[in-house]
C-alpha positions as CSV (number, residue, x, y, z in Angstrom):
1,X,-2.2,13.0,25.6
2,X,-5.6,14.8,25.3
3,X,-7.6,13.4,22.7
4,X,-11.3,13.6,22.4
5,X,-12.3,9.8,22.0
6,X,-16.0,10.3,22.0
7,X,-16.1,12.7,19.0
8,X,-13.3,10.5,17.4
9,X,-15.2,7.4,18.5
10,X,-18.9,8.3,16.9
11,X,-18.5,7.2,13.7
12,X,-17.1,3.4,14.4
13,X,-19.8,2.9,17.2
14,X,-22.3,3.9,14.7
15,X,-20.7,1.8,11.8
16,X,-20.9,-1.2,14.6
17,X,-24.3,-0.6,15.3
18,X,-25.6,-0.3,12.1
19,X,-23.4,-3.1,10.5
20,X,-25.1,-5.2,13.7
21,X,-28.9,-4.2,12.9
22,X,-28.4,-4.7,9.0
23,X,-27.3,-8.2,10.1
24,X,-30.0,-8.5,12.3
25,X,-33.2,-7.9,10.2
26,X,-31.1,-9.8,7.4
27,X,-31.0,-12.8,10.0
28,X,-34.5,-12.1,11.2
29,X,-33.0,-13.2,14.7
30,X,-35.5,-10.5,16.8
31,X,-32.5,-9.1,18.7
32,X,-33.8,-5.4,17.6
33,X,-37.0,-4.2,18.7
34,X,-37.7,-0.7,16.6
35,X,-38.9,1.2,19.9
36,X,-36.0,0.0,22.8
37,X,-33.7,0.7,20.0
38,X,-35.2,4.2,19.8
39,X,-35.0,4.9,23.5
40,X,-31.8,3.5,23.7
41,X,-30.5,6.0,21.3
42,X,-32.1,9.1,22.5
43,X,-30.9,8.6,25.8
44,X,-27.1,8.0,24.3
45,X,-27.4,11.5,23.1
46,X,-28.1,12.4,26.5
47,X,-24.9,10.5,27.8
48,X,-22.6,11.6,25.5
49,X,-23.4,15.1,26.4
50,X,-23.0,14.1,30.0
51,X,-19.7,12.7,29.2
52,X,-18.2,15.7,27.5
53,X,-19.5,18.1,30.5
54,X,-18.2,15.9,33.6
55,X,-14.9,15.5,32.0
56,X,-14.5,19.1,31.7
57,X,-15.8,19.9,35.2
58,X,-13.4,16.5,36.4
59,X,-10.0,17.7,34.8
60,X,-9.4,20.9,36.9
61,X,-9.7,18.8,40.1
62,X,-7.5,16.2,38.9
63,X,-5.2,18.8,37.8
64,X,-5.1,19.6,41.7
65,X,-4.6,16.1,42.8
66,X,-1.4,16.3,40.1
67,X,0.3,18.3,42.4
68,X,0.6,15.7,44.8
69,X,1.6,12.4,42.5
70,X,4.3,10.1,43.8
71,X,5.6,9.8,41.1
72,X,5.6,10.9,37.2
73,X,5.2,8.6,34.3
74,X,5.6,9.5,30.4
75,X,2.0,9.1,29.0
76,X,3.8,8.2,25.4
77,X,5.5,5.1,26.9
78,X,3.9,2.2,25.8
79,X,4.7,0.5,28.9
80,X,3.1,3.4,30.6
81,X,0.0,3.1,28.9
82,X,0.1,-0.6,29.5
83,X,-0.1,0.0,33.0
84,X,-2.9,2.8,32.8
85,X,-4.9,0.4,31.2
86,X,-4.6,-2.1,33.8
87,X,-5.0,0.3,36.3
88,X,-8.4,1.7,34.7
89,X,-9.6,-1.7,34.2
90,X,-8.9,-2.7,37.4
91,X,-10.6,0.5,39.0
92,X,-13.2,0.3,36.3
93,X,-13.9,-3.4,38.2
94,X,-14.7,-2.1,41.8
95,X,-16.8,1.0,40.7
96,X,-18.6,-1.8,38.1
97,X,-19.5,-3.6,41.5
98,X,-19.8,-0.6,43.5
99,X,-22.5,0.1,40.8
100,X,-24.5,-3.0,41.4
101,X,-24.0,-3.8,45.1
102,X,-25.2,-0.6,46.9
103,X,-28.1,2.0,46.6
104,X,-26.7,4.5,45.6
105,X,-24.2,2.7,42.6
106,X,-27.6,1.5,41.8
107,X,-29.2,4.7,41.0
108,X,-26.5,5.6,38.9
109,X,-26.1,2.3,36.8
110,X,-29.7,0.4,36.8
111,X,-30.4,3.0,33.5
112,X,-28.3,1.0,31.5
113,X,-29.5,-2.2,32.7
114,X,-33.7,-1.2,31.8
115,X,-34.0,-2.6,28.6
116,X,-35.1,-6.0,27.9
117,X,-32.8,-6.1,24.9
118,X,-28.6,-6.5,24.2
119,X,-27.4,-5.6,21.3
120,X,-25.4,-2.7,20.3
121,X,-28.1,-0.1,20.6
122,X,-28.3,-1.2,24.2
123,X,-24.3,-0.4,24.6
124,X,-25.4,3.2,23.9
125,X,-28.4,3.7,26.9
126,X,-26.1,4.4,30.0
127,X,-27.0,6.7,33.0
128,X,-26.8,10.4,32.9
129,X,-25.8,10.6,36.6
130,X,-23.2,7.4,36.3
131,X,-19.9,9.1,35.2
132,X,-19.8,11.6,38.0
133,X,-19.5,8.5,40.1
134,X,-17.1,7.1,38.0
135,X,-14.2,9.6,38.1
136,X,-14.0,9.4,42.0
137,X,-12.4,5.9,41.8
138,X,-9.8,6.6,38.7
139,X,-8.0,9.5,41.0
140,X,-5.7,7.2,42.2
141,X,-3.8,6.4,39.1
142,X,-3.4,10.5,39.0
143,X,-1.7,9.8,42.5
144,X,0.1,7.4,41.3
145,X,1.5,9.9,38.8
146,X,-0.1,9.5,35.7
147,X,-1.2,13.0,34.4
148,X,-4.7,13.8,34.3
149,X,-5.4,14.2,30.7
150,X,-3.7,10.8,29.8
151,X,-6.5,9.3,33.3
152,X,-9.2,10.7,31.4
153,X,-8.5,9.5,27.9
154,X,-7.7,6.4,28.6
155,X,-10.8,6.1,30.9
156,X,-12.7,7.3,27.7
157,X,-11.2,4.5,25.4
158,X,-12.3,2.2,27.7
159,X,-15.3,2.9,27.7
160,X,-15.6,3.1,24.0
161,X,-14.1,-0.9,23.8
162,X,-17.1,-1.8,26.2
163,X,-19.4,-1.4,23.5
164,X,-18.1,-4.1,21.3
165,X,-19.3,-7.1,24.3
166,X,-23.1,-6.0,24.0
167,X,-24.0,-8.3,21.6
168,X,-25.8,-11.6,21.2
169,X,-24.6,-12.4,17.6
170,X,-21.4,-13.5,18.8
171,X,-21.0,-16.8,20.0
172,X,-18.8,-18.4,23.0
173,X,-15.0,-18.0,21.9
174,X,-12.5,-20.8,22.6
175,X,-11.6,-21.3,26.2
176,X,-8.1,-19.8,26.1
177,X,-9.9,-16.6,24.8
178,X,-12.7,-16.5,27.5
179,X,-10.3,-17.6,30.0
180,X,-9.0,-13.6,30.3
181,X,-11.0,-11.8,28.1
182,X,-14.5,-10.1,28.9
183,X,-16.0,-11.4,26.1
184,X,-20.1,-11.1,24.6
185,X,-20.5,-14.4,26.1
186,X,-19.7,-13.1,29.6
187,X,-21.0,-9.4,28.8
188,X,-24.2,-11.2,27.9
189,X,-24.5,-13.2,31.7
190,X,-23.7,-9.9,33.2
191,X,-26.9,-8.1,31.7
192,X,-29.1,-11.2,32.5
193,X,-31.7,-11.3,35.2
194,X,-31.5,-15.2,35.4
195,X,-31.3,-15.7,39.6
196,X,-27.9,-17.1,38.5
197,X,-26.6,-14.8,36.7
198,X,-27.4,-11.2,39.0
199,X,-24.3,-9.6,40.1
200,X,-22.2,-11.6,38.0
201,X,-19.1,-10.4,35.4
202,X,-18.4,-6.5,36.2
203,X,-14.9,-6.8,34.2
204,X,-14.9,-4.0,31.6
205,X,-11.9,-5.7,29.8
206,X,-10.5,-8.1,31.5
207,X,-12.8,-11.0,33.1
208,X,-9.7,-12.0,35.5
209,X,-10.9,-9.5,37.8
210,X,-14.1,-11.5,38.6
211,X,-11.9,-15.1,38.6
212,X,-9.8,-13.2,41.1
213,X,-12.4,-11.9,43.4
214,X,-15.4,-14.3,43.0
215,X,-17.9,-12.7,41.0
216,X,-17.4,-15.1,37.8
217,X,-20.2,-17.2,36.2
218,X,-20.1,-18.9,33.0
219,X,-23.3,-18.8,30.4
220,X,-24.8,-22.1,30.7
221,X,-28.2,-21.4,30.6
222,X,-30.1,-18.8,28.0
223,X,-30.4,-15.4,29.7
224,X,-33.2,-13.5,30.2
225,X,-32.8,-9.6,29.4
226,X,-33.1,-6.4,31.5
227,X,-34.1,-5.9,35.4
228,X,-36.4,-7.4,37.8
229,X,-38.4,-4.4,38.5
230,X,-38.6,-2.9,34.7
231,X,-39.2,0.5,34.1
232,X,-42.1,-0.3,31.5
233,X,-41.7,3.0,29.6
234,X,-39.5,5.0,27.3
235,X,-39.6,7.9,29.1
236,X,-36.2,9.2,29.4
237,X,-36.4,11.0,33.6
238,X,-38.2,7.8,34.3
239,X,-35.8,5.8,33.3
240,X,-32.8,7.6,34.4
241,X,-34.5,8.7,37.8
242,X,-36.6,5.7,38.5
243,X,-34.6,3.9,41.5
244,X,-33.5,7.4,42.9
245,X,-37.0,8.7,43.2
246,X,-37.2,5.1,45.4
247,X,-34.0,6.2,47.6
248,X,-35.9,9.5,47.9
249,X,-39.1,8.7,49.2
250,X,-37.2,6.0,51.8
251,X,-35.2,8.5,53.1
252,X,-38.3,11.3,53.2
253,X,-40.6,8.4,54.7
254,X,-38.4,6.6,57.3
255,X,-38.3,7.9,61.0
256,X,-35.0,6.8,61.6
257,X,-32.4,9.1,60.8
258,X,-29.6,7.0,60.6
259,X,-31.4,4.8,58.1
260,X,-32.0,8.1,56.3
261,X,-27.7,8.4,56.1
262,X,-26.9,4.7,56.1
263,X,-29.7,3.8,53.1
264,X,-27.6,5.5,50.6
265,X,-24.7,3.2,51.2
266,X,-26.4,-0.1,51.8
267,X,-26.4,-3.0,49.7
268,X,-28.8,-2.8,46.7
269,X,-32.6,-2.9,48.0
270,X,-31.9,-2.4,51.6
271,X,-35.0,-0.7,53.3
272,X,-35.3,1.3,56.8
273,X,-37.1,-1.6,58.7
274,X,-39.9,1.0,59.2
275,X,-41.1,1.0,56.5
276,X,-43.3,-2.0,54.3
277,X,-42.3,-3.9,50.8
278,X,-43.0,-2.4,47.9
279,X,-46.2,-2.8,46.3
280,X,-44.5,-3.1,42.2
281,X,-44.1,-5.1,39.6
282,X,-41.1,-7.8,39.2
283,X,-40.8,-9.9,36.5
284,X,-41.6,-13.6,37.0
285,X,-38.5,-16.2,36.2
286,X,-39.1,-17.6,32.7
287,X,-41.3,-14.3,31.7
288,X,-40.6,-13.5,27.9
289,X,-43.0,-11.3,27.5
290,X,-41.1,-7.9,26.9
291,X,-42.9,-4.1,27.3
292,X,-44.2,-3.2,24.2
293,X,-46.6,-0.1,23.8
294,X,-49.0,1.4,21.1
295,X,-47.3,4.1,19.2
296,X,-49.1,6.9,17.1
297,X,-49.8,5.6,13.5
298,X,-47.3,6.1,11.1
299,X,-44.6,7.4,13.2
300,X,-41.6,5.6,12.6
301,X,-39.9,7.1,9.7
302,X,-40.2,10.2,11.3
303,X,-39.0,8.6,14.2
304,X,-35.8,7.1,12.1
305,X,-34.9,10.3,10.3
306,X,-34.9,11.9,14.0
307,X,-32.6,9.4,15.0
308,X,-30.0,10.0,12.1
309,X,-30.0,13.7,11.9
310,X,-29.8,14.1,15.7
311,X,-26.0,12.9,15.6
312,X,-25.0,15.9,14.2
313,X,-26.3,18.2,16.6
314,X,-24.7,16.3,19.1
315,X,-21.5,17.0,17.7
316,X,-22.2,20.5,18.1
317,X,-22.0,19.7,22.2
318,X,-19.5,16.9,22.1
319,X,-16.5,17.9,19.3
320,X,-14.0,19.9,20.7
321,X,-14.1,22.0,17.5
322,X,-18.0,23.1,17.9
323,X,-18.4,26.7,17.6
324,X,-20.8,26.8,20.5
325,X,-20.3,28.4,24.0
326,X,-20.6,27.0,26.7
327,X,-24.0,27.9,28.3
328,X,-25.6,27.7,24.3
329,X,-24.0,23.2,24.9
330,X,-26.2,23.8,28.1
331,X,-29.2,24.6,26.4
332,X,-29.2,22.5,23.4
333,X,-28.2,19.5,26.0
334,X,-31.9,20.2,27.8
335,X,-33.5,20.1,24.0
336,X,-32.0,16.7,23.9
337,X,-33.4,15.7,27.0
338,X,-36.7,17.3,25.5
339,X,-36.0,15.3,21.9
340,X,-36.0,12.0,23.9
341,X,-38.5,12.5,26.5
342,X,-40.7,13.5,23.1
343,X,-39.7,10.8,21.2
344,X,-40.9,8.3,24.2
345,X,-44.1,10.2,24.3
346,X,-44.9,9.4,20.7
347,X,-44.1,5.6,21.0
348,X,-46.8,5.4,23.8
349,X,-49.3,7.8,21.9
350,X,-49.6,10.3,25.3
351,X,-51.2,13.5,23.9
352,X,-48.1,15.8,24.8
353,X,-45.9,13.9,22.3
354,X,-46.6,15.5,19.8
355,X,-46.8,19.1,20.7
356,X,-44.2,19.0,23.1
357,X,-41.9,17.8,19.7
358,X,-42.8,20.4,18.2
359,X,-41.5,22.8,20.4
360,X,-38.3,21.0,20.7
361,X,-37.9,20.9,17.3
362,X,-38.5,25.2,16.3
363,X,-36.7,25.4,19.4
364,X,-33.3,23.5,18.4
365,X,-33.7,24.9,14.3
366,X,-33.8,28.1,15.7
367,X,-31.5,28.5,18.5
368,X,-28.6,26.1,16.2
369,X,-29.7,28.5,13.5
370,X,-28.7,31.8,15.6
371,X,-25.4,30.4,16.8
372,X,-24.2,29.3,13.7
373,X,-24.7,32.7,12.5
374,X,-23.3,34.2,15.1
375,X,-20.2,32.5,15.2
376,X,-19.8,32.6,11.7
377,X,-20.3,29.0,10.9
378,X,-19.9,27.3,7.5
379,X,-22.9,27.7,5.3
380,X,-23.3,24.5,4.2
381,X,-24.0,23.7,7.7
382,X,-26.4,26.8,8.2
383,X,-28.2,25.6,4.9
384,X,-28.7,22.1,6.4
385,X,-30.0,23.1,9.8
386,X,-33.0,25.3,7.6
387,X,-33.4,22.0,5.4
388,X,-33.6,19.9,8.4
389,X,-35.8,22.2,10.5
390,X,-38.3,23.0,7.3
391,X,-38.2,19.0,6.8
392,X,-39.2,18.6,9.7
393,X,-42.3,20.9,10.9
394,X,-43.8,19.2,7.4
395,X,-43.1,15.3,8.2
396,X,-45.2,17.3,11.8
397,X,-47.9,19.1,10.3
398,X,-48.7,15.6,8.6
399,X,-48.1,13.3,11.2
400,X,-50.2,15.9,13.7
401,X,-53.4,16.5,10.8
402,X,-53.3,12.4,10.3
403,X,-53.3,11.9,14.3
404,X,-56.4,13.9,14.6
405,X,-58.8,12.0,12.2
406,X,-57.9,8.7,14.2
407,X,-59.1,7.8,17.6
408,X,-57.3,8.1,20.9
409,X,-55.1,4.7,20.4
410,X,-55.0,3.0,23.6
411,X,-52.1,3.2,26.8
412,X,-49.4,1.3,26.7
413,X,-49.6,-2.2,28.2
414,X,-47.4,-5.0,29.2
């Protein structure tokens, strides 16, 4: 049982997005806003990347922990995968909570909690350091005697079935359904910022885990997106780094060195009493005023056709079938990060945005170029690479002439 769900995956998350957003604008509900959904994307490339790599890396070292399983179960048994799903949702439960009730869970999953938005664009913004914390609770059911590649496929699929609660067009479902069954309506009070609603519904699946162990609340009230100390940018390393860099200067700044071990561990927003509150911003209950910034003029079609033709090249890091190497997934991974970080740049107008695309861009036509060559690729996909790339420096060389005949457009504000 070793299937590549992500890669096989891709094109129904996409479909789901899309068939949400077409509903959406059709609806005029405002549940899309153009740049979150942008950032959101960008940094799902980044993730899925992420994903692909720590499985690899994760798999040898469960392959070890095989050796000492009490038992062995048949991964084509329905009844075993029954239980392995249980099991992963169940796991999936404490590291959820782990990931919202201590420091350094915190670091890992706030990411996915930034944006002020829910809707299937937000499913796709998750943490690039948050799935190397999640494989150290599913090594258990390897114990247990599950083999390793069945752990990490099923740990994918549930993942993928996670998307389908981030949603606000679906309504409350009847009682017998949201009696056991994590559904948007819950999904939707976990992601809220509402005083009642924090640290409510981690199930991934199956909401009887928060019944059981008393982290349940009901949506009564209309919730109020995103985190109490927003990250107010779409810059990709802020937003993915943003509550580690806080761990990192507590720990650097405190006197006490057991503070400096035990911060890590504490509950979420724990401080060494050395040192003062935090002089940031927190959103005020019954704020609906969301971060919005001033993007360079004419921008979003680019922006758009970015967005579209950048799922391809992910493929090329995530499909088991890419021609690529290893350390050539490596570097187009770090253009990604570069794509994204760009892409945030240009939705706040910052001068580097646009050169620092630019680069990104000759740098991933070229490079992709080489190694398709090299490995002998198809060359229809060769031919759509040079189309993309010469597409591309044009839609630039426009956007960058137009850019200079207007005035500096002001900094983002909230």
């Amino acid at each position: 049982m070793s299937i590549n769900v992500y890669a096989i995956a891709t094109p129904f998350v996409i479909a789901l997005a899309l068939g949400e957003f077409i509903y959406c604008v059709a609806r005029r509900n405002g549940y899309y806003s153009f740049q979150d959904s942008i950032a959101s994307v960008g940094t799902a490339v980044l993730n899925q990347c992420v994903n692909v790599a720590v499985a690899l890396l994760v798999l040898p070292l469960f392959s070890q922990l095989g050796q000492f399983a009490l038992w062995k179960f048949d991964s084509t048994s329905p009844w075993a995968l029954v239980g392995l799903f249980l099991g992963v949702d169940f796991l999936f439960y404490w590291f959820h909570r782990f990931g919202h009730r201590t420091n350094l869970g915190w670091a890992a999953h706030s990411p996915h909690h930034s944006t002020e938005e829910l809707n299937y664009a937000v499913a796709l913004r998750a943490s690039v350091t948050q799935r190397i914390f999640s494989f150290l609770f599913y090594w258990p059911l390897v114990i247990v005697g599950f083999s390793p590649e069945a752990v990490l496929t099923m740990v994918a699929f549930h993942l993928v079935l996670q998307f389908i609660p981030h949603t606000r067009v679906i309504p409350k479902m009847p009682r017998w359904i949201e009696s056991w069954l994590n559904t948007p309506s819950h999904h939707r009070v976990h992601h809220a910022r509402n005083g009642r609603y924090i640290d409510k519904n981690y199930a991934g699946s199956l909401i009887i885990w928060d019944r059981m162990f008393g982290t349940y609340a009901e949506e009564l009230e209309e919730c109020s997106y995103g985190v109490t100390t927003p990250p107010n940018t779409w810059d990709p390393t802020v937003i993915n780094f943003q509550y580690w860099g806080k761990l990192v200067s507590d720990a650097a700044k405190t006197k006490s060195g057991w503070d400096r071990l035990r911060l890590w561990f504490m509950p979420t927003g724990w401080r060494p009493s050395d040192l003062p509150p935090r002089d940031e911003l927190k959103w005020t209950p019954g704020e609906d005023t969301k971060f919005q910034s001033t993007e360079l003029p004419n921008i979003r079609g680019y922006l758009i056709f970015q967005m579209v033709t950048s799922m391809p090249f992910m493929l090329l890091v995530s499909h088991h079938a890419s021609p690529l190497t290893g350390w050539q997934k490596v570097t187009l991974s770090l253009l990604f990060w570069a794509m994204a970080t760009a892409w945030g740049g240009m939705m706040e107008s910052k001068r580097w945005g646009l050169p620092l695309e630019m680069a990104r861009v000759l740098a991933t036509g070229g490079s992709v170029l080489l190694w398709l060559t090299q490995a002998a690729a198809p060359l229809s996909w060769r031919t759509l690479t040079a189309v993309w790339l010469a597409a591309t420096l044009v839609w630039l060389s426009v956007a960058r002439m137009s850019h200079r005949t207007l005035a500096p457009a002001p900094r983002a504000s909230r």
